[in-house]
MMTF fields as JSON, N, C-alpha, C and O atoms, coordinates in Angstrom:
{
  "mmtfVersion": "1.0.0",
  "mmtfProducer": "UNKNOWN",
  "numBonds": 459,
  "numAtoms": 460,
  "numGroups": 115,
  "numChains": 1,
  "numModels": 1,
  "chainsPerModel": [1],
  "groupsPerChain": [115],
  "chainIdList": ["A"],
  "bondAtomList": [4, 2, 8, 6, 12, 10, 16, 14, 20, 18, 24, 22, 28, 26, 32, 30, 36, 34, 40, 38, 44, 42, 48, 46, 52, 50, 56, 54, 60, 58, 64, 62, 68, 66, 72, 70, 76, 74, 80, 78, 84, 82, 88, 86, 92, 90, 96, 94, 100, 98, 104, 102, 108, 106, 112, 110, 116, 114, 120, 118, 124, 122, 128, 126, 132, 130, 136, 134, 140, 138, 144, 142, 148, 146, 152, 150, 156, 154, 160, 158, 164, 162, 168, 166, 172, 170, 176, 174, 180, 178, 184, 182, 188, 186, 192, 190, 196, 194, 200, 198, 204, 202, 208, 206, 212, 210, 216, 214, 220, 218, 224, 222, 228, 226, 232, 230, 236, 234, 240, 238, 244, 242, 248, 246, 252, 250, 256, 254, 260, 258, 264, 262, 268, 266, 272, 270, 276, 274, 280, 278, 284, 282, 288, 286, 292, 290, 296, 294, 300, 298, 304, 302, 308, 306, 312, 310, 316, 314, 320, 318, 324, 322, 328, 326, 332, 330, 336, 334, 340, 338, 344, 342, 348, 346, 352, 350, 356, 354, 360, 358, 364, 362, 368, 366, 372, 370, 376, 374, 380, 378, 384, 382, 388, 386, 392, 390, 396, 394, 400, 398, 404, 402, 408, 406, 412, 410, 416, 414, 420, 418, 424, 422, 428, 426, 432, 430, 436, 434, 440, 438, 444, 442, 448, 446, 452, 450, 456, 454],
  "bondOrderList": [1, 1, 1, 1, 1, 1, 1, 1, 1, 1, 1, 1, 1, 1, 1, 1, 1, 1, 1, 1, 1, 1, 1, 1, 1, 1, 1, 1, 1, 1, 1, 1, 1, 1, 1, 1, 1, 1, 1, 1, 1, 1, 1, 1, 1, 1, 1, 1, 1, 1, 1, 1, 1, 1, 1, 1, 1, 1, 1, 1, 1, 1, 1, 1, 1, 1, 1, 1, 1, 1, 1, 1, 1, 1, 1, 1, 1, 1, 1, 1, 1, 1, 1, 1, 1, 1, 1, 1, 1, 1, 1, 1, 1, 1, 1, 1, 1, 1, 1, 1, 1, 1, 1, 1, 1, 1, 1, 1, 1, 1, 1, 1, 1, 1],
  "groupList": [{"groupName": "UNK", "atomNameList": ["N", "CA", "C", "O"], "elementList": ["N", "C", "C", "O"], "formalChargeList": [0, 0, 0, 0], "bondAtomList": [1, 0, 2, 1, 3, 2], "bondOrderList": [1, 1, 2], "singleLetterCode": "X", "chemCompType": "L-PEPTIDE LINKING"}],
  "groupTypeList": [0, 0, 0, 0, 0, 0, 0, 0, 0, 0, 0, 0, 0, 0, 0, 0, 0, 0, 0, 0, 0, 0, 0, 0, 0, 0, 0, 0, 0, 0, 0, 0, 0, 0, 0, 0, 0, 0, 0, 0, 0, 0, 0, 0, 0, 0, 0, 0, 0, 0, 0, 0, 0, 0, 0, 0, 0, 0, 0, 0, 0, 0, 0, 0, 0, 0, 0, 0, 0, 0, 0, 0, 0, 0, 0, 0, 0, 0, 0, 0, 0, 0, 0, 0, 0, 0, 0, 0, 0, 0, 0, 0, 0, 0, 0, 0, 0, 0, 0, 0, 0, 0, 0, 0, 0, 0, 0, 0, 0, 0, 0, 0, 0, 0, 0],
  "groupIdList": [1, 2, 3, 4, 5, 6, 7, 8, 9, 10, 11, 12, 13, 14, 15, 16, 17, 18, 19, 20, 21, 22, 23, 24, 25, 26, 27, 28, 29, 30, 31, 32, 33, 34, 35, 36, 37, 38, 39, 40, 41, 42, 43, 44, 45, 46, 47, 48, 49, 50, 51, 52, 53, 54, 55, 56, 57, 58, 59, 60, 61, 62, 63, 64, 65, 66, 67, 68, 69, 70, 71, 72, 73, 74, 75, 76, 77, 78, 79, 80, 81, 82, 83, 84, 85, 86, 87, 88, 89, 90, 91, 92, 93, 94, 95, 96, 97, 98, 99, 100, 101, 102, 103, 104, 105, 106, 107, 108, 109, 110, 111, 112, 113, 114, 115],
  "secStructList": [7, 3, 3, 3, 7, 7, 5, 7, 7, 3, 3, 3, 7, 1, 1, 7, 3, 3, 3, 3, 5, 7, 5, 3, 3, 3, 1, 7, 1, 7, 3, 3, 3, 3, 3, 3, 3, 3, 3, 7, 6, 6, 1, 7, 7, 3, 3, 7, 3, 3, 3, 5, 6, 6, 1, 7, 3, 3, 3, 7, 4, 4, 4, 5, 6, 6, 3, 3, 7, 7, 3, 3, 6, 6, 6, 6, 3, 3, 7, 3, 3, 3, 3, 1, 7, 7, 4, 4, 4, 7, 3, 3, 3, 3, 3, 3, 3, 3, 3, 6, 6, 3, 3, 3, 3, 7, 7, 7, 3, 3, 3, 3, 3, 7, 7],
  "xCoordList": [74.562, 75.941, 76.0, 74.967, 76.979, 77.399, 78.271, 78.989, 78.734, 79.846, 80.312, 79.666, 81.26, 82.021, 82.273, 83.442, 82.303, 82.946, 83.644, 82.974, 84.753, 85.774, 86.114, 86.23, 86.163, 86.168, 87.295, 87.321, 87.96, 88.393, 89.923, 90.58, 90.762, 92.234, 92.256, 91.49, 93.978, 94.964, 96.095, 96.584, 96.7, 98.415, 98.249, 97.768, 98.409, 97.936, 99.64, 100.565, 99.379, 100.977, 100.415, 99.246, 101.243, 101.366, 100.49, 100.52, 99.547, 98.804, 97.333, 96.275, 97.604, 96.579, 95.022, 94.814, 94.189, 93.194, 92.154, 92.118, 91.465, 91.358, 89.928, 89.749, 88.989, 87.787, 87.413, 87.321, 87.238, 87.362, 85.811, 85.186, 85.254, 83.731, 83.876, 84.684, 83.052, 82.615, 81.015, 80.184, 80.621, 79.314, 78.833, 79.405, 77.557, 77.469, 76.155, 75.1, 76.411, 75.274, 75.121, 76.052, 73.663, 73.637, 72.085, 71.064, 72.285, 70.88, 71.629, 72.535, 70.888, 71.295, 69.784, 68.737, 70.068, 69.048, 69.263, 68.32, 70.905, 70.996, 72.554, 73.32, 72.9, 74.636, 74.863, 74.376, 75.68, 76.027, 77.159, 76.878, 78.383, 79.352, 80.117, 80.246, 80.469, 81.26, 82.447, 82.62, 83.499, 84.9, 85.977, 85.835, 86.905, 88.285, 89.362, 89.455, 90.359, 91.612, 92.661, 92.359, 93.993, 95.052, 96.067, 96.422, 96.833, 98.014, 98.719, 98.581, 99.821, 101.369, 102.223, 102.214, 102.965, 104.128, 104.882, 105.529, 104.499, 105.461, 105.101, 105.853, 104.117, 103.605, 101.662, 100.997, 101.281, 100.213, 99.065, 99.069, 98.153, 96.522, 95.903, 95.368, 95.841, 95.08, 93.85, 93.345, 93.333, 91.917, 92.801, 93.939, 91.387, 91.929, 90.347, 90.345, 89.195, 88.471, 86.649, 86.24, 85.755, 84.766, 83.893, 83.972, 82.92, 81.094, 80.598, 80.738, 79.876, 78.761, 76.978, 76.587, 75.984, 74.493, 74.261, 73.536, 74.788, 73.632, 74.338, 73.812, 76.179, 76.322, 78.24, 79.045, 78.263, 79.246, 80.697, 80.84, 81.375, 82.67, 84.083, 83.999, 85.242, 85.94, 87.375, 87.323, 88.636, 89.885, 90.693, 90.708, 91.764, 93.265, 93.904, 94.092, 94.369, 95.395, 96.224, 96.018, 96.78, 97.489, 96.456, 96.826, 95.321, 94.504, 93.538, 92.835, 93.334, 91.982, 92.668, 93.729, 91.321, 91.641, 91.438, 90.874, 92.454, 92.502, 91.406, 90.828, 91.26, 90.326, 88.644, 88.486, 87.638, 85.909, 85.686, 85.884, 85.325, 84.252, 82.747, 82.336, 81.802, 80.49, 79.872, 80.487, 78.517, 77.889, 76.532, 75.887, 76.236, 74.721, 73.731, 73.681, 72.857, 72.466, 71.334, 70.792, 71.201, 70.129, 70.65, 70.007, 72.042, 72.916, 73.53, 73.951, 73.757, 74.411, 75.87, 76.65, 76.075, 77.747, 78.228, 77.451, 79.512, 80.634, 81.331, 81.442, 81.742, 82.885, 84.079, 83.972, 85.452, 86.447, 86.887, 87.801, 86.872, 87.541, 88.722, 88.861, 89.616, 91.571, 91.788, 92.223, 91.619, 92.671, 94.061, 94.37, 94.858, 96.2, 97.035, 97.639, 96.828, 97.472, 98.6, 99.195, 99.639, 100.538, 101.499, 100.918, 102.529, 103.272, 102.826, 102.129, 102.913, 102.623, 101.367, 100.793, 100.908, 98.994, 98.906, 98.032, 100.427, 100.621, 99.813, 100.047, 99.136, 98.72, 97.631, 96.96, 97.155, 96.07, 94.866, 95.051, 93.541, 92.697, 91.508, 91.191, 90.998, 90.098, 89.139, 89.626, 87.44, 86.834, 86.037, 85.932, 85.385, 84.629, 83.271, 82.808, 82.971, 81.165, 81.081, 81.783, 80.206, 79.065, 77.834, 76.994, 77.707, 76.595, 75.444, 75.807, 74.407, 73.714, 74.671, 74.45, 75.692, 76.311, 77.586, 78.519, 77.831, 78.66, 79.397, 78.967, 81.131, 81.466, 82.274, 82.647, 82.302, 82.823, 83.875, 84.244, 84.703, 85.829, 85.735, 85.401, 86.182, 86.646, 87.946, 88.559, 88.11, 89.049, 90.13, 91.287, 89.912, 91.116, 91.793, 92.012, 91.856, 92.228, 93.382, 93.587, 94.323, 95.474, 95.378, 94.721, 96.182, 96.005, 97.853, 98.582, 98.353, 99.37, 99.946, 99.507, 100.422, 101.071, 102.608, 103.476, 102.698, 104.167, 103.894, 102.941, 105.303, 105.232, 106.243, 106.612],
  "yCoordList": [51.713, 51.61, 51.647, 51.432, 51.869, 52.244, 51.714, 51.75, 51.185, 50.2, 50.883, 51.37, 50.736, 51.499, 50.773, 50.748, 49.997, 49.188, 49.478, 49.401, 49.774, 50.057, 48.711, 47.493, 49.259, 48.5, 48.928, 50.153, 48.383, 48.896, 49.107, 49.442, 48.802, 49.333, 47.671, 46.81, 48.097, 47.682, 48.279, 49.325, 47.132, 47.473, 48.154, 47.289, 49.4, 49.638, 50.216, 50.353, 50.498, 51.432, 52.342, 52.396, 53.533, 54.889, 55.073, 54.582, 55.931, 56.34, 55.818, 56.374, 54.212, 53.916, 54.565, 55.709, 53.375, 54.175, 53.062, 51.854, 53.586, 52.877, 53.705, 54.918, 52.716, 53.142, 52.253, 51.036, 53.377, 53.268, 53.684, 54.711, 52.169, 52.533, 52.54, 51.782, 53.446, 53.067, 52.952, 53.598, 51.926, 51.548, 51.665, 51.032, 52.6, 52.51, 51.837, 52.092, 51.066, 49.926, 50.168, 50.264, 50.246, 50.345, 51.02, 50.839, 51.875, 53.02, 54.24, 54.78, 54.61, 56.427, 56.792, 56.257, 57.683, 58.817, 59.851, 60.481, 60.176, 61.52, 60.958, 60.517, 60.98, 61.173, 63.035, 63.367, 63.781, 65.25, 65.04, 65.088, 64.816, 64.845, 63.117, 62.172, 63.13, 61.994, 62.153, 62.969, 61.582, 62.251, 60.816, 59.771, 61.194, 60.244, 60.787, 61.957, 60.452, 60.632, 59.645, 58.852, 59.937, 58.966, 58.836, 59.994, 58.07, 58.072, 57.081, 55.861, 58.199, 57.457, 57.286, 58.029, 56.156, 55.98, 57.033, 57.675, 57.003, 58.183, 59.553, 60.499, 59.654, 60.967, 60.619, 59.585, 62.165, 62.35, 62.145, 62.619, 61.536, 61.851, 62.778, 63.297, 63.162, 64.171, 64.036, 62.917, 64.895, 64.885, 64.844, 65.201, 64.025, 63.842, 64.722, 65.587, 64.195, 64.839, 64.373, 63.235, 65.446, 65.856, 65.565, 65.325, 65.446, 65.743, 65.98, 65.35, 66.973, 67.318, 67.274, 67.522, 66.881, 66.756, 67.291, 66.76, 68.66, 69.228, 69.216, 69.701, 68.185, 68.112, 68.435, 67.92, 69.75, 70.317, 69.556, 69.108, 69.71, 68.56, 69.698, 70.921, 69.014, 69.974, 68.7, 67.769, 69.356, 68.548, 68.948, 70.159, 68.062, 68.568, 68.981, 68.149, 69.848, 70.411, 69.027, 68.552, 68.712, 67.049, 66.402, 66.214, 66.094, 65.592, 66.01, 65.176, 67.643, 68.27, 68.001, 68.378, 67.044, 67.164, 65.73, 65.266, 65.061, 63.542, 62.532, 61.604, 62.916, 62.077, 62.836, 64.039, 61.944, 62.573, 61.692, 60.489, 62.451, 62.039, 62.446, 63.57, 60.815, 61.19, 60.28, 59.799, 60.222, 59.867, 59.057, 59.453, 57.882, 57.451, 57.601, 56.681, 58.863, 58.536, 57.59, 57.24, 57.342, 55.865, 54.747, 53.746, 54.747, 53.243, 53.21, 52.195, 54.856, 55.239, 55.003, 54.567, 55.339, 54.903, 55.917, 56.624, 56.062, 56.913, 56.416, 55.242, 57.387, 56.674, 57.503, 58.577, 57.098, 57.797, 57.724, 56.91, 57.924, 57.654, 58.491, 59.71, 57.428, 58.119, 58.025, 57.017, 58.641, 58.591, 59.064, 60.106, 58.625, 58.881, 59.17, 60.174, 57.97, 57.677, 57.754, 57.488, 58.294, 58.628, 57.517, 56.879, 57.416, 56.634, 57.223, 56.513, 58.833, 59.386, 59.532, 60.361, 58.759, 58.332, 57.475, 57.351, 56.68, 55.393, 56.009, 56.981, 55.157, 55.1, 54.499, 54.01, 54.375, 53.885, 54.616, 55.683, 54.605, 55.315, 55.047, 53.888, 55.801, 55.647, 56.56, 57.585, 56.455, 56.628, 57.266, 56.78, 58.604, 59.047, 59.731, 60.571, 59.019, 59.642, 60.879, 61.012, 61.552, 62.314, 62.01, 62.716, 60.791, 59.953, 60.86, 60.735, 61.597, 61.817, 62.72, 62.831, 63.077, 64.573, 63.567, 64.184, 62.448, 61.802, 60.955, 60.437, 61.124, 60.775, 59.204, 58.784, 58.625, 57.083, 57.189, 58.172, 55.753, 55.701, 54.072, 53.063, 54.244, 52.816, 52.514, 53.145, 51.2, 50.571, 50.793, 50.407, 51.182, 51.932, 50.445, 49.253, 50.827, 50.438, 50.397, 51.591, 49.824, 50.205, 50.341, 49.666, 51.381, 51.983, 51.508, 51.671, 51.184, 51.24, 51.638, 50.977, 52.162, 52.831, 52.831, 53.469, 51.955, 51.071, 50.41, 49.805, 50.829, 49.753, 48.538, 47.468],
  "zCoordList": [159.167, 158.737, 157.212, 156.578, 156.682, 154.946, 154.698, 155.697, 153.936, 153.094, 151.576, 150.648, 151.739, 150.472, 149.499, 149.885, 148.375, 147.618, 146.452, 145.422, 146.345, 145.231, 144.003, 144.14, 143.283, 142.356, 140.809, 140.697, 139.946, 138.652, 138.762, 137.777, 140.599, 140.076, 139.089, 138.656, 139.167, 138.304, 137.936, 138.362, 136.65, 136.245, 134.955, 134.223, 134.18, 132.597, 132.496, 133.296, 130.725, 130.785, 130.824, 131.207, 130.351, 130.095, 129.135, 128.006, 129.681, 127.632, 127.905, 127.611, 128.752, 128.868, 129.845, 130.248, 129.971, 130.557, 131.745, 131.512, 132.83, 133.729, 134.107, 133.993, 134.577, 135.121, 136.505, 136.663, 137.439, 138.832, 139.409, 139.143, 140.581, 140.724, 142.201, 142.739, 142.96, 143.71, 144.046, 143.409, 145.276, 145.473, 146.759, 147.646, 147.109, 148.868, 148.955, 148.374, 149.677, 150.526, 152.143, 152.943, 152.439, 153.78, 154.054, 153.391, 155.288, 155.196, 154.957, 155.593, 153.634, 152.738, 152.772, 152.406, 153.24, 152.966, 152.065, 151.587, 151.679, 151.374, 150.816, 151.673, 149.688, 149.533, 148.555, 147.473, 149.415, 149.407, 148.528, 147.331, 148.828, 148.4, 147.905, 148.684, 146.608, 146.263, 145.944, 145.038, 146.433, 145.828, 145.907, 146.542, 145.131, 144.829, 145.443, 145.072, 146.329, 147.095, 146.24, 145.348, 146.79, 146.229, 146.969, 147.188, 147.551, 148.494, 147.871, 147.78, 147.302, 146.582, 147.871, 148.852, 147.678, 148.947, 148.848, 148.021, 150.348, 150.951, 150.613, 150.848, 150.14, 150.335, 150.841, 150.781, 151.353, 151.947, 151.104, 149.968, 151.504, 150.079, 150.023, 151.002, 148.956, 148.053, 147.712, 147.616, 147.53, 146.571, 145.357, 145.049, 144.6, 142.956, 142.289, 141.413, 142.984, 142.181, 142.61, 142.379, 143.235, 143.521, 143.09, 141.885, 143.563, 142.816, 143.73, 144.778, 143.563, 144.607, 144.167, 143.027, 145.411, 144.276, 143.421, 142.58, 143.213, 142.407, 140.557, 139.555, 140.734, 139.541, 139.083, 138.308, 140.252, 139.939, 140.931, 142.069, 139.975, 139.713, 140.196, 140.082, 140.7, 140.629, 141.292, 142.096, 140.369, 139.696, 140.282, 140.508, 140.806, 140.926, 140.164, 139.277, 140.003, 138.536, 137.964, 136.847, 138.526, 137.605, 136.591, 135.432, 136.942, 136.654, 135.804, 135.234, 135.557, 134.826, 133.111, 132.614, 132.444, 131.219, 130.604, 129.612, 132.086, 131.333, 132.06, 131.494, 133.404, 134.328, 134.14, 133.93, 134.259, 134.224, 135.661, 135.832, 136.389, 138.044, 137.614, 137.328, 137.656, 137.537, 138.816, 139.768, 138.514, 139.553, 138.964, 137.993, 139.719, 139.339, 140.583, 141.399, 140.763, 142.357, 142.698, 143.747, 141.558, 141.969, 142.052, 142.37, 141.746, 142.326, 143.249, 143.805, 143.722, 144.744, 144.607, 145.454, 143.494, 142.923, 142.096, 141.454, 142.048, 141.692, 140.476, 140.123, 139.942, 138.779, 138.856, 139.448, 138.237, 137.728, 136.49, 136.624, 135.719, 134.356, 134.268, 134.169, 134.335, 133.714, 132.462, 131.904, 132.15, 130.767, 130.408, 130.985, 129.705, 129.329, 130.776, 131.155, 131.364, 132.345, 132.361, 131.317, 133.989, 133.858, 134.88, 135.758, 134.733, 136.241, 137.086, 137.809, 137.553, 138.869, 138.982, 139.688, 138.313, 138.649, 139.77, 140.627, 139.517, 140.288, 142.185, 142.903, 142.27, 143.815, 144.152, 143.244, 145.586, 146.279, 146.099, 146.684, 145.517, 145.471, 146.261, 146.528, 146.554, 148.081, 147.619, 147.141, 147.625, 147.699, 148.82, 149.946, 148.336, 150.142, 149.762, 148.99, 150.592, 150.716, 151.885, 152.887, 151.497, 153.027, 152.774, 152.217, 153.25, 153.784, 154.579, 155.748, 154.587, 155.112, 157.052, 158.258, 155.994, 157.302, 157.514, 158.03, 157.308, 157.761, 156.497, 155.466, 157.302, 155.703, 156.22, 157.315, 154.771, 154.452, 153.864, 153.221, 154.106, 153.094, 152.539, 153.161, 151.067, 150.531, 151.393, 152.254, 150.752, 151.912, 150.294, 150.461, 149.302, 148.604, 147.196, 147.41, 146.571, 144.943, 144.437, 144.22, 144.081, 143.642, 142.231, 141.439, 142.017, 140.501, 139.993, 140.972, 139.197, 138.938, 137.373, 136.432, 137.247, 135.639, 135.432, 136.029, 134.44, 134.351, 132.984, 132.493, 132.513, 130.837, 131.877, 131.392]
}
């Protein structure tokens, strides 16, 4: 079994900036894909933004410019870095692995952006 652990939401204003972790614990043999989702009320979740092993990264258009998705694979952990955060940043962020063919989810972060 694999465990997801999210870590880093919160309340920032506008402008500001927010760093978002996740952590997998369990039996890994193999993590393929790391990625960030977001579900604003009342609308559906999105990908926000990718990593795959071998490095290569890939952005939602809202997002390319101000947010960096990296990876530590010897901690087996994820990052997000937002910057110049927006209100419609505002949402739930959820974390997902492919765990060795099989994928995980964080149980999800609240991000919020509000003066």
């Amino acid at each position: 079994q694999v465990q997801l652990v999210e870590s880093g939401g919160g309340l920032v204003q506008p402008g500001g900036s927010l760093r978002l972790s996740c952590a997998a614990s369990g039996s890994i043999f193999s993590i393929y894909k790391m990625g960030w989702y977001r579900q604003a009320p009342g609308k559906q979740r999105e990908l926000v933004a990718v990593i795959i092993s071998g490095g290569t990264t890939n952005y939602t258009d809202s997002v390319k410019g101000r947010f960096t998705i990296s990876r530590d694979n010897a901690k087996n952990t994820v990052y997000l870095q937002m910057n110049s955060l927006k209100p419609e940043d505002t949402a739930v962020y959820h974390c997902n692995f492919n765990v060795d063919f099989r994928e995980y989810w964080g149980q999800g972060t609240q991000v919020t952006v509000s003066s």
